[in-house]
GUZAZA-787524 format. One line per field, with one value per residue (C-alpha): x, z, y; residue in three letters. Coordinates in Angstrom, 2 decimals. Example, Ala and Ser with C-alpha at 12.3 -4.5 7.8 and 13.67 -1.06 7.14 Angstrom:
<rs>
u = [12.30/13.67]
w = [7.80/7.14]
v = [-4.50/-1.06]
r = [ALA/SER]
</rs>
This chain:
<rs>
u = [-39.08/-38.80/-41.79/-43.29/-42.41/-39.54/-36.01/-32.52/-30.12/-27.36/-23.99/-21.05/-17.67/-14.85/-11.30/-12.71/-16.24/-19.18/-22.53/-25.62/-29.48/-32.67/-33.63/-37.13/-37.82/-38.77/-34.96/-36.37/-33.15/-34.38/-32.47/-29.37/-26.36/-22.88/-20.09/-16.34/-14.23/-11.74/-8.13/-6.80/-8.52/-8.68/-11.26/-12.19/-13.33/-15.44/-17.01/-17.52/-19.73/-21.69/-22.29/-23.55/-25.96/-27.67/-28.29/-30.90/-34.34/-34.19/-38.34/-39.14/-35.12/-35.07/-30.83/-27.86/-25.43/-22.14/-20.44/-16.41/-13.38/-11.80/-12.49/-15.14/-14.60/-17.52/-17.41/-17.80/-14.37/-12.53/-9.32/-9.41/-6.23/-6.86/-8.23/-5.07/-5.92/-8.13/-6.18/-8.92/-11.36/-14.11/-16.66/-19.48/-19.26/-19.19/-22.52/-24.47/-23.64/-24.84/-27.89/-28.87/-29.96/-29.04/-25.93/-24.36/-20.82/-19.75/-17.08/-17.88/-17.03/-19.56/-22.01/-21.73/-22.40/-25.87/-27.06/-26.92/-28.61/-31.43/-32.25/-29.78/-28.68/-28.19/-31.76/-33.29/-29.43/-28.00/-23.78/-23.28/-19.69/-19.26/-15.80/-15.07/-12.48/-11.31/-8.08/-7.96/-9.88/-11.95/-14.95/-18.18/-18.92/-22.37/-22.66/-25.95/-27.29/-24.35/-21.66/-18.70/-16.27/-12.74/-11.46/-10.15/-13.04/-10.26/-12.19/-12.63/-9.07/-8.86/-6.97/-3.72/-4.65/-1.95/-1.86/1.46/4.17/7.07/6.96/7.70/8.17/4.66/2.53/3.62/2.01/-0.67/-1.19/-0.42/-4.01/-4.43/-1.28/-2.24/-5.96/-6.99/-7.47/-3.71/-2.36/-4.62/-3.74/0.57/0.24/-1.72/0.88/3.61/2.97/0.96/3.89/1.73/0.00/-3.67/-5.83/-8.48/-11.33/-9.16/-8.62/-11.65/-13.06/-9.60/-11.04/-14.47/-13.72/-11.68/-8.36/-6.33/-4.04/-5.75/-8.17/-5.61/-4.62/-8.25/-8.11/-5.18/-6.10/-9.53/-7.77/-5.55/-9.30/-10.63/-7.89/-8.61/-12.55/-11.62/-10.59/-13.24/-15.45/-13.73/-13.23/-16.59/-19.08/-21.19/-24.76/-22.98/-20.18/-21.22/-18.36/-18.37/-16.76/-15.14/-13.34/-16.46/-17.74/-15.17/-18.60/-17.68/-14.49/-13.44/-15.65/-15.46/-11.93/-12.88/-15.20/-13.39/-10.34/-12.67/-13.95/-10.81/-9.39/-12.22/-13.36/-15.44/-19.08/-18.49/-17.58/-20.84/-22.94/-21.62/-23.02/-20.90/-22.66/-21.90/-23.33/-27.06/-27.05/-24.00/-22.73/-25.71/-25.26/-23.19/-25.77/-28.64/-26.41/-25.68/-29.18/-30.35/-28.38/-29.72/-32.81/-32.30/-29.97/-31.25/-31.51/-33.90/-35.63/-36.36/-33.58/-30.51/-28.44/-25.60/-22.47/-23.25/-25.62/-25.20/-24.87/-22.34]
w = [-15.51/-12.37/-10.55/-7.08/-4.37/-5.93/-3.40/-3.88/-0.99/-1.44/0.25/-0.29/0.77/1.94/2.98/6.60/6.77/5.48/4.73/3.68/3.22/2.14/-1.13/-3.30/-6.98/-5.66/-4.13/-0.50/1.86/5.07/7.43/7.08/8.82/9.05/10.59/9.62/7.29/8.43/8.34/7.07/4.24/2.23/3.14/6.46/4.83/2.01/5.25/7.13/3.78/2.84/6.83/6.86/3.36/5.20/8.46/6.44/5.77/2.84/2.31/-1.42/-2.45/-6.52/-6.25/-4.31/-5.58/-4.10/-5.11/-4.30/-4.29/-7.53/-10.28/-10.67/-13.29/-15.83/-14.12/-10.69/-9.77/-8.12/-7.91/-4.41/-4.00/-0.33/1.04/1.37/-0.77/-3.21/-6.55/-8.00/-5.39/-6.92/-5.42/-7.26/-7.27/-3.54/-3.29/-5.57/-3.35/-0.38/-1.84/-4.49/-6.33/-9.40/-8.56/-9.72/-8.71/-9.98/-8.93/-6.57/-8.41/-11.10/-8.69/-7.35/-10.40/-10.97/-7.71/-7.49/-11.27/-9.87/-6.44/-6.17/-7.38/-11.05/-11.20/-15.13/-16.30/-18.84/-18.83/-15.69/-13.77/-10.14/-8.78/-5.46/-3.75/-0.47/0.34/-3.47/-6.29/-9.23/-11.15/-12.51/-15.74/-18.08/-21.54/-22.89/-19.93/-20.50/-18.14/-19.46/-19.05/-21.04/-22.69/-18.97/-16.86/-16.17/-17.33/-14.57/-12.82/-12.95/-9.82/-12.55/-14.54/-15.28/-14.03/-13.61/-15.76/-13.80/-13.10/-9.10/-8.40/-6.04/-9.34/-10.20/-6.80/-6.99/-9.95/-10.23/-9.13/-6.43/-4.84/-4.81/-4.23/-2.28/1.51/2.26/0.66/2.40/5.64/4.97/3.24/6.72/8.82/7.30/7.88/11.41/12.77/14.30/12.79/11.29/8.74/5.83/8.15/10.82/7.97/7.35/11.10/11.50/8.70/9.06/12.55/10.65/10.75/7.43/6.95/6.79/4.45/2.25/2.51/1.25/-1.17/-2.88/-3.41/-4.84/-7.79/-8.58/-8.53/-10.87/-13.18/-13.65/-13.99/-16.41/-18.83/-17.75/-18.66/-21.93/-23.20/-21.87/-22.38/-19.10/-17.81/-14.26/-12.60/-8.72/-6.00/-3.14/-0.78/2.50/1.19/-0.61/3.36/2.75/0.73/-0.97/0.56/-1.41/-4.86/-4.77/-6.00/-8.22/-9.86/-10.80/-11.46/-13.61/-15.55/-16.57/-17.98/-19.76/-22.91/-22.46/-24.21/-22.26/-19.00/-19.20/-19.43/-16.59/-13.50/-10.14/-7.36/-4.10/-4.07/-2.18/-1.47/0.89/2.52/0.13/-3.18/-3.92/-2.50/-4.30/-7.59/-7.06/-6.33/-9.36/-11.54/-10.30/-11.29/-15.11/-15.19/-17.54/-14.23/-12.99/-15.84/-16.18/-17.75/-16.40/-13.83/-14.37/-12.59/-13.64/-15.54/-19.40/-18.78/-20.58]
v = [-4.40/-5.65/-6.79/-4.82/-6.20/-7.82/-7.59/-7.52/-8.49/-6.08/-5.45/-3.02/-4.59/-2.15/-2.28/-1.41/-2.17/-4.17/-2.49/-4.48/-4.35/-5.53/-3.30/-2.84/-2.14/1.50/1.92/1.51/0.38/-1.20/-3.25/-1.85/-3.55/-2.51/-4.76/-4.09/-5.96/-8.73/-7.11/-10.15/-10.46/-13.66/-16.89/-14.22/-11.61/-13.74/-15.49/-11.85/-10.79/-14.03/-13.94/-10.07/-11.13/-14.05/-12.15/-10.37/-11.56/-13.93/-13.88/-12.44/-12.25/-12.36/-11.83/-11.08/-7.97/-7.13/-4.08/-4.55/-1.76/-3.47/-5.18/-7.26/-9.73/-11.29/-14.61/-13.18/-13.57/-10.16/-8.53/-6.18/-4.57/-3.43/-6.66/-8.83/-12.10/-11.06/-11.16/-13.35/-13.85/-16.36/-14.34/-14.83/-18.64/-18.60/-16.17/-18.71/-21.75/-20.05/-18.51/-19.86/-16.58/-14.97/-12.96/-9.73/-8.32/-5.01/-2.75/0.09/3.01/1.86/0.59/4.17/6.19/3.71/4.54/8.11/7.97/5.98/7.09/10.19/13.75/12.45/10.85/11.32/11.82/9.46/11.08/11.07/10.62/9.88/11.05/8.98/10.98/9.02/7.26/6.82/8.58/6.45/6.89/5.36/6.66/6.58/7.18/7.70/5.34/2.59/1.99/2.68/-0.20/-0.46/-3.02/-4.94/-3.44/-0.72/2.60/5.05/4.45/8.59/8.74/7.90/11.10/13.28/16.98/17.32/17.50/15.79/12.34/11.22/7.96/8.02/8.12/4.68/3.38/5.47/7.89/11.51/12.88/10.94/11.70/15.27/15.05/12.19/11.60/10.68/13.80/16.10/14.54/14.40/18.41/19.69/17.19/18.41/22.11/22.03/19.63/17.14/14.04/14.59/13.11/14.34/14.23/16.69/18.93/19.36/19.86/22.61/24.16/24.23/26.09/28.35/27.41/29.44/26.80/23.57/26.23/26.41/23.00/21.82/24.50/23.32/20.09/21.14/23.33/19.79/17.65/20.17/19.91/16.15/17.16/19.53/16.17/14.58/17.08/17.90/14.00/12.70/15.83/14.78/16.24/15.95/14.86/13.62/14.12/11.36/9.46/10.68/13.91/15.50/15.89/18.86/20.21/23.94/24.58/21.65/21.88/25.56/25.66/22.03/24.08/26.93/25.26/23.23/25.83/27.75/24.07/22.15/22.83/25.57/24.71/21.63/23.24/25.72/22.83/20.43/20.32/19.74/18.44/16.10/12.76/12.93/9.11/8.86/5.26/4.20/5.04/1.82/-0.59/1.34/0.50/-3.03/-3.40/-1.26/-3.71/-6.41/-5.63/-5.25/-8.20/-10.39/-13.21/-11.33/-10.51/-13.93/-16.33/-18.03/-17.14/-14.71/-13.03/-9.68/-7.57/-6.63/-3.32/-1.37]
r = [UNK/UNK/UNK/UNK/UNK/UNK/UNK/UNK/UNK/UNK/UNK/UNK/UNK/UNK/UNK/UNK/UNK/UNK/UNK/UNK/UNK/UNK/UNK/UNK/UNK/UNK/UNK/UNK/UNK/UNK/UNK/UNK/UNK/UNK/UNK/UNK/UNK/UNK/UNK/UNK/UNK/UNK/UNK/UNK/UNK/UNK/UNK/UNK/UNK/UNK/UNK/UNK/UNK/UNK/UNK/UNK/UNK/UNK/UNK/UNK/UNK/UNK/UNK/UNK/UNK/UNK/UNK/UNK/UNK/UNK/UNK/UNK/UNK/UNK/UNK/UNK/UNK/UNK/UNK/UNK/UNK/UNK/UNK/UNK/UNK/UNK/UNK/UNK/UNK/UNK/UNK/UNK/UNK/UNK/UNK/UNK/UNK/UNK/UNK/UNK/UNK/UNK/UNK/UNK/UNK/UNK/UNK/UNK/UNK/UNK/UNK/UNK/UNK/UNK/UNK/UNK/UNK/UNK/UNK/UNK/UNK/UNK/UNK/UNK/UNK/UNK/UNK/UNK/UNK/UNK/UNK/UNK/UNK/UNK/UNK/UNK/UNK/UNK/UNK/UNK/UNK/UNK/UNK/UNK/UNK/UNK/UNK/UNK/UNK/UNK/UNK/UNK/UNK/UNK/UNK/UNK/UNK/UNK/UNK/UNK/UNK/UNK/UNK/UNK/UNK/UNK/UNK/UNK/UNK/UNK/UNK/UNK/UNK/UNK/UNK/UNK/UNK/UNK/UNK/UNK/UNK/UNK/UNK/UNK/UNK/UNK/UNK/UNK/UNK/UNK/UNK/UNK/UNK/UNK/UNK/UNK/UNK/UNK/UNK/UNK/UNK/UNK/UNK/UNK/UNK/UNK/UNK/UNK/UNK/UNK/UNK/UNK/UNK/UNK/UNK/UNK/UNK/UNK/UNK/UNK/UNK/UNK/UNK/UNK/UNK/UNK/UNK/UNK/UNK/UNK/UNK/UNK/UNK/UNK/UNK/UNK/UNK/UNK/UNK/UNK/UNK/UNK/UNK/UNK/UNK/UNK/UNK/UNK/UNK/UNK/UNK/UNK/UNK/UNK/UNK/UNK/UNK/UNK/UNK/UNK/UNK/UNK/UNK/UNK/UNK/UNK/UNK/UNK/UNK/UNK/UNK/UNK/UNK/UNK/UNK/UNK/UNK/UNK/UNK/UNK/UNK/UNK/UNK/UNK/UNK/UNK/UNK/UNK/UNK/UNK/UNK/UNK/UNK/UNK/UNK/UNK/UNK/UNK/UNK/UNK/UNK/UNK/UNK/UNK/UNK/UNK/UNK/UNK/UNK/UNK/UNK/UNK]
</rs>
């Protein structure tokens, strides 16, 4: 176990922006810092989040964990499709030179899932699945307290999940439940029929003030998510699956219709036994899993320094 006192300089890296912080063994966050992400990716953006790290206070550091929107390789290295450059990014190479601290880089979506199990609304569950639904849709997945990986560190790309049953050439960009249920697709359904340009987040504010259309809108695209946690449900057999990311601020008018859409799909012992719940942690529950992971990587447990934890 980690010892008190013991801290973990974490950061979450983003398309857009660049959140980092100073976290305990107990999952306290404090000096949180936020500064955005370089749009042209490459050598700017790796300097933008080594630079955001060491403006934190370095005193009692035991590691440094990034969580990044891809794939995070077992030598470090990452493939970010939405940061221009990063098709093998030798991240964690770069984060030991400057530090000089064990290092752990994990993908988001799995960082996410360990954070809300820690310090979150999945704390004390061991099959857990955390559904990010933003401008894409992924998961982080744990099975009997493993992160659940894939053969190419590919398990959890649900936004490909098929729930329809006529291809479109838009699935092979970005998969056929993600075209329907993610950010973008809210915001081009709602532009399409209020004639005027508007995003997820408008959506949601036109319906939260009552608006029947953008209602319906939000509704529609909750009854597609719930068909793809219907196979998750049914193939995986989780405790609880945790909703996040930008589009879950859509709260019940959103996982209303997931849930019930849900429930007439997945297998039904399975589907009685689920719960479906929005993340508790926020901006934070990726930072809170990098950290978390830290912790139990064998680096800081007390041997050699490593580019990621065993986990899974």
């Amino acid at each position: 176990m980690p010892r008190i006192g013991q801290i973990v300089l974490a950061a979450d890296l983003g398309g857009t922006k660049i959140a980092a912080a100073r976290i305990n063994s107990r999952g306290q966050v404090t000096h949180y810092r936020q500064s955005p992400t370089p749009p042209q990716g490459g050598r700017a953006a790796l300097d933008a989040l080594l630079d955001r790290l060491a403006s934190l206070p370095q005193t009692g550091a035991c590691a440094v964990a990034v969580g990044v929107p891809g794939l995070a390789y077992p030598d470090g290295s990452v493939w970010a499709p939405n940061i221009p450059g990063w098709t093998r990014m030798p991240l964690g190479g770069a984060l030991r030179k400057r530090f000089r601290l064990p290092v752990v880089v994990e993908s988001d979506r799995n960082a996410l899932v360990v954070g809300e199990a820690w310090r979150g609304a999945a704390q004390r569950r061991r099959d857990v699945v955390f559904v990010a639904v933003g401008t894409g849709i992924g998961a982080g997945i744990l099975a009997g307290g493993r992160l659940l990986r894939g053969r190419a560190e590919l398990a959890g790309a649900v936004g490909w999940m098929a729930v329809r049953d006529r291809f479109l050439a838009a699935y092979g960009r970005r998969g056929c439940l993600e075209t329907h249920a993610a950010g973008p697709a809210i915001g081009k359904a709602a532009s399409r029929r209020l004639n005027r340009p508007v995003t997820a987040r408008d959506v949601v504010r036109l319906a939260r003030r009552g608006n029947a259309q953008a209602r319906r809108i939000i509704e529609e695209a909750g009854r597609t998510l719930g068909l793809g946690l219907a196979n998750l449900v049914s193939v995986l057999n989780p405790e609880m699956i945790v909703i996040g990311g930008g589009v879950a601020a859509a709260g019940d008018l959103l996982l209303g219709p997931a849930r019930q859409s849900m429930r007439q799909w997945a297998q039904p012992l399975a589907a009685r036994q689920v719960r479906i719940v929005r993340s508790r942690l926020g901006t934070r529950a990726g930072l809170l899993g990098v950290a978390k992971l830290a912790f139990e990587s064998p680096a800081v447990r007390g041997g050699a320094k490593t580019a990621r934890p065993k986990a899974g």
